[in-house]
VOGU-3710 file (C-alpha; in Angstrom, 3 decimals, decimal comma):
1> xxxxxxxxxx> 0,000/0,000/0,000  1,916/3,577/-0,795  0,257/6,965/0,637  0,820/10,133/-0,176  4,057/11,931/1,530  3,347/13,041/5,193  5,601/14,194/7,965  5,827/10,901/10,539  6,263/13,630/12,984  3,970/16,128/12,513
11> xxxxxxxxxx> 1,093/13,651/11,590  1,593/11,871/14,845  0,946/14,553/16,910  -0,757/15,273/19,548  -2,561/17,818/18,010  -4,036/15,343/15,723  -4,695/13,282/18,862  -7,217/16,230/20,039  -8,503/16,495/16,587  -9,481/12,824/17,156
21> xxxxxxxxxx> -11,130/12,946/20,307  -13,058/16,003/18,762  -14,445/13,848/15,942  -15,484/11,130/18,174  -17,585/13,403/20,306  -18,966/14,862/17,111  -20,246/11,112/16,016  -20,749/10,243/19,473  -23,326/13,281/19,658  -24,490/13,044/16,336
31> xxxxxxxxxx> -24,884/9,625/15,153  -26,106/8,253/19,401  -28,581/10,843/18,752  -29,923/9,816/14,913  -29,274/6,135/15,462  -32,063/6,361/18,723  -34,247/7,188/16,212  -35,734/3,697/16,268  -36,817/4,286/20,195  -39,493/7,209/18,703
41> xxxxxxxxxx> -41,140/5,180/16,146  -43,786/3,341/17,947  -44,888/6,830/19,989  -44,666/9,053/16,975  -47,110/6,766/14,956  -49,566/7,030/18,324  -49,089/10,482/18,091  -49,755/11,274/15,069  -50,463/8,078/13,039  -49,211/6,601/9,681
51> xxxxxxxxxx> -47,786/3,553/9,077  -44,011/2,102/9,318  -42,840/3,492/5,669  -43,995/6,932/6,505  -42,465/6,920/10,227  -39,397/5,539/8,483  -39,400/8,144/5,809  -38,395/10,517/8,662  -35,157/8,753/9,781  -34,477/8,216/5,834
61> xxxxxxxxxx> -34,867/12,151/5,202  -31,932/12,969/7,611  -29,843/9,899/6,565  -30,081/11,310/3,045  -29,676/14,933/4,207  -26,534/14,033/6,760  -24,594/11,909/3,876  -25,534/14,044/0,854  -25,313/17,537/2,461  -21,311/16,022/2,303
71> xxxxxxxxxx> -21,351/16,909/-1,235  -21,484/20,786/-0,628  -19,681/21,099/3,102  -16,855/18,670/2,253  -15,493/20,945/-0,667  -16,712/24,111/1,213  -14,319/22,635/3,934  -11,794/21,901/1,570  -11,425/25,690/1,233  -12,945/27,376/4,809
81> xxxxxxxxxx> -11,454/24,639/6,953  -13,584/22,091/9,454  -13,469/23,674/12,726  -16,923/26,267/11,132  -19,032/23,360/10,028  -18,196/21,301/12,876  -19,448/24,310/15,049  -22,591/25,095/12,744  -23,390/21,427/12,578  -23,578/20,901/16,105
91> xxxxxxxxxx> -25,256/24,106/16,829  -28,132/22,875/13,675  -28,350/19,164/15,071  -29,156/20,258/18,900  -32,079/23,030/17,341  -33,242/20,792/15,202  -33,562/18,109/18,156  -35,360/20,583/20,280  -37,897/21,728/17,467  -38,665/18,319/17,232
101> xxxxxxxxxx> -39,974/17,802/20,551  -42,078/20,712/19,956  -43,560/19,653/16,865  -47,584/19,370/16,376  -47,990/17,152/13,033  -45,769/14,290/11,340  -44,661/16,998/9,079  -43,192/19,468/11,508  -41,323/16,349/12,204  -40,041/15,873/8,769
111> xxxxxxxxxx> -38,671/19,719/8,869  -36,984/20,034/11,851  -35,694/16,395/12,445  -34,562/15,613/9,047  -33,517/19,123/8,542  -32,062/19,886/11,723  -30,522/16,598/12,616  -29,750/15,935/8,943  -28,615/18,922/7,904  -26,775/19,411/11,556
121> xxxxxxxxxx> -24,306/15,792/11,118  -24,252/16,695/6,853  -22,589/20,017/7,947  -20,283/18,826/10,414  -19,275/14,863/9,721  -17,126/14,800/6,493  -15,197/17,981/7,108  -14,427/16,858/10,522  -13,595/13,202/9,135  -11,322/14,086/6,059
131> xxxxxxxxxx> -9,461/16,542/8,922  -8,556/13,330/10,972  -7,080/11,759/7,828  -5,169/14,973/7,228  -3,758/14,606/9,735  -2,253/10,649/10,068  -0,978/7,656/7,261  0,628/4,786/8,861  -2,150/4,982/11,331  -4,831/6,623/9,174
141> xxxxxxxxxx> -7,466/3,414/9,699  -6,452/3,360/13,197  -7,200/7,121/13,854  -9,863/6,820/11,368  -11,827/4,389/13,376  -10,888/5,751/17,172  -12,824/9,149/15,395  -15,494/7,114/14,152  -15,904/4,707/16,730  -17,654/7,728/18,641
151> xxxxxxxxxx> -20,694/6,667/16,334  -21,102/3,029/17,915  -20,454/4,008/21,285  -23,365/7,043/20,735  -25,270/4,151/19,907  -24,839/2,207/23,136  -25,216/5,118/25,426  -27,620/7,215/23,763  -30,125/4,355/22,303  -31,409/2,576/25,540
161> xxxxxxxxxx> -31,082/6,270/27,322  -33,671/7,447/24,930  -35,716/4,521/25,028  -36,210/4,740/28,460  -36,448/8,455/28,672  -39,485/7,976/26,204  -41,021/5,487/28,596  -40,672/7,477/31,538  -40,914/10,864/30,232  -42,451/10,952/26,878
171> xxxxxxxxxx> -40,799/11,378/23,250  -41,226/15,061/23,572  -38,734/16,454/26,629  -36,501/12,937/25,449  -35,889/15,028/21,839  -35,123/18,064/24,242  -32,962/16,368/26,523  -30,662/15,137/23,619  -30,679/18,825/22,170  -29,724/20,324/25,311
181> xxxxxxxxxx> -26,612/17,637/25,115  -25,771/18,290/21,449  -25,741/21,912/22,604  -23,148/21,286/25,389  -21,075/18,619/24,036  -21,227/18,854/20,259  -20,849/22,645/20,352  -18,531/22,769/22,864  -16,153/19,386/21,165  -16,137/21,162/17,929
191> xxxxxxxxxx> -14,121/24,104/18,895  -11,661/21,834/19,045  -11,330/20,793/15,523  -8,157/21,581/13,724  -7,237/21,288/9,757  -3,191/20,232/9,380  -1,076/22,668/7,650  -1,925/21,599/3,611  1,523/21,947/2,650  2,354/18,546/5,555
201> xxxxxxxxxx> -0,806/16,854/4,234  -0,353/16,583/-0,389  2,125/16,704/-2,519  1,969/19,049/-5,631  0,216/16,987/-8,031  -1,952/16,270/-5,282  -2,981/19,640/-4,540  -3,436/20,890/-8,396  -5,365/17,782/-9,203  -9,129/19,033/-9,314
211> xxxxxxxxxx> -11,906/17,621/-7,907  -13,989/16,984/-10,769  -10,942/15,014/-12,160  -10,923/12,841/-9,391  -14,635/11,663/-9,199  -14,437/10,919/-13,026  -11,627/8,241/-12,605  -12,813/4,371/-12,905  -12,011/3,554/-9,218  -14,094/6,841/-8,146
221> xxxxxxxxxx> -17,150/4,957/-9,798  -16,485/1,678/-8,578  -16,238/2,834/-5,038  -19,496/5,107/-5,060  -21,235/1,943/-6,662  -20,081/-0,123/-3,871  -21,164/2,025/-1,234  -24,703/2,622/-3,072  -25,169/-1,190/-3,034  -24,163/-1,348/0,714
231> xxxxxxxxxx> -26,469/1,746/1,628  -29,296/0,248/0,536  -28,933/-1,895/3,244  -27,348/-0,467/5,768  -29,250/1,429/7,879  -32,739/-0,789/7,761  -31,444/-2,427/11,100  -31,591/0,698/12,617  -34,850/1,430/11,758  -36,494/-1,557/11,527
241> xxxxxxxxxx> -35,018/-3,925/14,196  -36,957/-3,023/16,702  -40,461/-2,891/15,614  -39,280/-6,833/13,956  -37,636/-7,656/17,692  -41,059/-6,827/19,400  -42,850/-7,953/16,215  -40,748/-11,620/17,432  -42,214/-11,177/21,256  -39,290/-9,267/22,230
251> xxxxxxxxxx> -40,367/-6,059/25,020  -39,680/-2,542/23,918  -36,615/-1,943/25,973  -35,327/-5,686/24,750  -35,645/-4,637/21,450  -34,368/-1,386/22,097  -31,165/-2,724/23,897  -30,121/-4,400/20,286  -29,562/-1,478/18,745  -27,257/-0,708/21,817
261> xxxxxxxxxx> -25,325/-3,999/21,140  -25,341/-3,000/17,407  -23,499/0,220/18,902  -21,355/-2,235/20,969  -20,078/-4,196/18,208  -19,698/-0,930/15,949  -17,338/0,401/18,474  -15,256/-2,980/18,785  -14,745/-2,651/15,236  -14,096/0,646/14,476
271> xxxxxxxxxx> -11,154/0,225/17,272  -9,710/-2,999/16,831  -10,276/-3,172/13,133  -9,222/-0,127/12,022  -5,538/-1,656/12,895  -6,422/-4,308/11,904  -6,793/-2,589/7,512  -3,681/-0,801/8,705  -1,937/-4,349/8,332  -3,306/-6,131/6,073
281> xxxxxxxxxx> -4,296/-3,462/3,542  -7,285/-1,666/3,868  -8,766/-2,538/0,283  -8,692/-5,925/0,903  -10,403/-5,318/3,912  -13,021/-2,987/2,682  -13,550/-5,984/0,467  -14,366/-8,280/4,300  -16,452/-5,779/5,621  -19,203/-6,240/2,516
291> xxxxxxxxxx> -19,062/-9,490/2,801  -18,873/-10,149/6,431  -22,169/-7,483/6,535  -23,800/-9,968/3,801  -23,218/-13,024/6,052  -24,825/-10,526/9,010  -27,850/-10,440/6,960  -28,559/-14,122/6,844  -28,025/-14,273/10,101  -30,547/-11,890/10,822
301> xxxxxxxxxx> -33,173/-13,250/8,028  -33,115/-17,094/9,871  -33,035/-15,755/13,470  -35,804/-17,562/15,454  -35,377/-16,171/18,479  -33,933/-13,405/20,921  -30,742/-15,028/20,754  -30,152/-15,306/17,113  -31,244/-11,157/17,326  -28,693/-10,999/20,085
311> xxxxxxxxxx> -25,635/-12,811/17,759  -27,178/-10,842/14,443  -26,609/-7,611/16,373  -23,410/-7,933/17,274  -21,545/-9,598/14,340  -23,417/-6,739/11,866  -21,810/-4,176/14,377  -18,207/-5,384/14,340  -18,321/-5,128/11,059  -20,350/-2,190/10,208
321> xxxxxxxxxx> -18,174/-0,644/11,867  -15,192/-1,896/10,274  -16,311/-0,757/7,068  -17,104/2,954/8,651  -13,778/2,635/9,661  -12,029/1,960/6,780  -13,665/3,373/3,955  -12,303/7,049/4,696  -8,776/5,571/4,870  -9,101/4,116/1,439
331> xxxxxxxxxx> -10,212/7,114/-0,186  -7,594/9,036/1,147  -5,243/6,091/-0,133  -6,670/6,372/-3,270  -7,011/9,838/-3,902  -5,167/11,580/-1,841  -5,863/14,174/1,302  -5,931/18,060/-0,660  -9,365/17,555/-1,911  -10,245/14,935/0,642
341> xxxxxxxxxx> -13,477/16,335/1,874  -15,007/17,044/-1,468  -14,290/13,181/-2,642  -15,557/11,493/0,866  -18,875/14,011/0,521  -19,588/13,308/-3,094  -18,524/9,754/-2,210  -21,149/9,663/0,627  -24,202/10,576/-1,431  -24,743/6,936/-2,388
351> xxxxxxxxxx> -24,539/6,191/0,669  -27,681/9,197/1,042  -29,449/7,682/-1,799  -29,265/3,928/0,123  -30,291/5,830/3,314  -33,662/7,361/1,729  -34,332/4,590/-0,325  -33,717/1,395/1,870  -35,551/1,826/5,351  -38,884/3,218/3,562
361> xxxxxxxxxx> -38,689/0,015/0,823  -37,977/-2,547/3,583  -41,209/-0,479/5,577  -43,074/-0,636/1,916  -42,552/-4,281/1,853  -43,446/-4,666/5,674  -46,536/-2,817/4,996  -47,344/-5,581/1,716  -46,406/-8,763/2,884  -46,521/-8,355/6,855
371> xxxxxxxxxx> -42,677/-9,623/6,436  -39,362/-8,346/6,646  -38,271/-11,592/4,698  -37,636/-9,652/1,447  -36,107/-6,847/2,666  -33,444/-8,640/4,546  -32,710/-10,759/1,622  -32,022/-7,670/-0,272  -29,654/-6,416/1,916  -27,594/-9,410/1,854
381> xxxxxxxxxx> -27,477/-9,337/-1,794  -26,714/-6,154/-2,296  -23,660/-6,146/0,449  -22,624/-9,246/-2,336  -22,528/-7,132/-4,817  -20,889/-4,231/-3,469  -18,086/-6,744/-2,327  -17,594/-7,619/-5,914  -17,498/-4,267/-7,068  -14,807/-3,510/-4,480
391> xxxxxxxxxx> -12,752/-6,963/-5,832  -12,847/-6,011/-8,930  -11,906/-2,013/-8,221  -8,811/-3,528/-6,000  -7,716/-5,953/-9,173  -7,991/-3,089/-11,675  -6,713/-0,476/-9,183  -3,019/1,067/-9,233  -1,511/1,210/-5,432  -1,460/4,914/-4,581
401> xxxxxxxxxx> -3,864/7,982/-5,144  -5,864/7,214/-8,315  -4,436/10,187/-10,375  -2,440/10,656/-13,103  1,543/10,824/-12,598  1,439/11,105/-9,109  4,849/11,287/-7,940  6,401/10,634/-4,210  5,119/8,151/-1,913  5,994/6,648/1,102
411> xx> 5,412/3,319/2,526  2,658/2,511/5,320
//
């Protein structure tokens, strides 16, 4: 594997350490709050009706708004730096949590949920993720997933927390609750974000290379048609496991606590695997991660029984979060880190278009059949075919950033 040219020295840093820690309490904030969306399902639809594809349609909104927003703040951040859309981000996610517990119809939902905690992670999560790559390479996974990891442990903490604050207090003043902590927290983490110097991070023909020529290259397309094939997929457990947990004679809070252990085995991952890529070579194992997430999926479709939810839940965390892990590290491999942000966000609208799609078809075939059968067995193939895709980019792929004459690279 051979990286751009980076300082050993400066990248090590402990000022990319605190960069780090800043991005995980971004996720941590973000993602715990968006992945507990499950938890408001069954009260929103007494609240205000509608079946499980329109409830769903709200989580899918911000999914699409908080991977495709990417597109514009990752090469506004490429420019303007991360540390401003970290701050904005945060600021939008905890208003936009707080207008939700004060809305009065499904679609004063749609605005200030999707919009506020959409738009809030979409401002903030690729700028602050393509400055942690900035800012390592030998230990660019490794970093990578510490950063991201804050997502699975937000999903321990904050998932059970809100399902039992909706039990005992009502999904109203739980939405307020989680504002008030993306106020203090996310705000208050993101002043601590910090770009590297861009004359440590890219070498010349890194930093003159445009943008647009990088998304049109062959491995560009292969890797966005991975990651739509894996979207489509990946987010219907956390929308949909519950309601099929307690559909299976599971409680609330049982069902509830596997999204926590989804968390649980997202943040084993993203730590232990993340070194893991660093060793092996990350594209081969961004190649695992699909497949590994496929095998998840039949787990989950021939589970009989709390335990097979228990073992599903776990295994499609570890490696979930492997692949969260990863996947920044290899475009940064592949591309370089000058126009990092602007690839990873334009990257991460397939993984939008899976988000809005996926949970409301897997709800649209609930709603037909009275079965998640299908929907599950679409996931699995599609993870299939994203790891071929990914094969087949690593067997046509040069080593290094996928651009034309670039020159010095160091080994990792």
């Amino acid at each position: 594997m051979t990286v751009p040219v980076l300082s050993q020295p400066f990248a090590e840093s402990s000022r990319g350490w605190i960069v780090v820690s800043a991005a995980f309490a971004i996720t941590f904030v973000g993602f715990g709050s968006a992945y507990s969306f499950s938890a408001f399902m069954a009260p929103l639809a007494a609240e205000f009706g509608g079946s499980r594809a329109s409830i769903s349609l709200v989580f899918s909104f911000a999914g699409f708004l908080y991977f495709g927003l990417g597109a514009i703040s990752g090469p506004l951040a490429d420019h303007l730096g991360a540390r401003r859309f970290a701050i904005a981000g945060m600021a939008l996610l905890a208003a936009g949590l707080m207008l939700a517990g004060c809305a009065r119809s499904l679609g004063e939902v749609y605005l200030a949920y999707g919009l506020g905690v959409g738009g809030g992670i979409g401002l903030a999560y690729v700028p602050v993720l393509a400055a942690v790559q900035r800012w390592f390479v030998a230990r660019r996974a490794l970093a990578s997933g510490i950063a991201v990891s804050g997502i699975g442990v937000g999903t321990l903490v904050v998932a059970p927390l809100a399902a039992l604050s909706v039990e005992q207090f009502g999904w109203r003043p739980t939405f307020w609750i989680l504002g008030v902590g993306a106020a203090i927290v996310g705000v208050g983490m993101a002043l601590l974000v910090r770009d590297a110097p861009r004359d440590a991070t890219a070498n010349a023909h890194d930093r003159d290379a445009s943008l647009r020529t990088m998304v049109l290259t062959p491995t560009f397309l292969r890797l966005y048609l991975a990651c739509l094939a894996c979207g489509l997929g990946t987010f219907i457990p956390f929308v949909h496991l519950v309601p099929y947990a307690q559909d299976h004679g599971m409680t609330a809070s049982g069902a509830a606590a596997l999204i926590a252990l989804i968390g649980a085995g997202s943040t084993a991952g993203r730590f232990l695997l993340g070194g893991v890529a660093d060793r092996i070579g990350r594209d081969r194992f961004l190649v695992a991660t699909y497949i590994a997430m496929a095998l998840s999926m039949g787990l989950w479709v021939s589970a009989s029984s709390s335990i097979g939810l228990i073992i599903f839940a776990v295994f499609y965390g570890i490696f979930y979060g492997g692949w969260v892990a990863v996947l920044p590290s290899v475009v940064a491999d592949r591309f370089g880190t000058a126009k990092l942000s602007g690839v990873i966000g334009l990257l991460y609208t397939s993984v939008a278009i899976g988000t809005l799609v996926g949970p409301v078809a897997a709800g649209l075939l609930f709603d037909a059949t009275q079965s998640y059968h299908l929907a599950i067995v679409a996931c699995l193939g599609a993870n299939l075919m994203a790891a071929a895709i990914a094969a087949f980019d690593n067997f046509r792929s040069s080593p290094g950033p996928d651009l034309p004459n670039m020159s010095t690279t160091v080994d990792s």
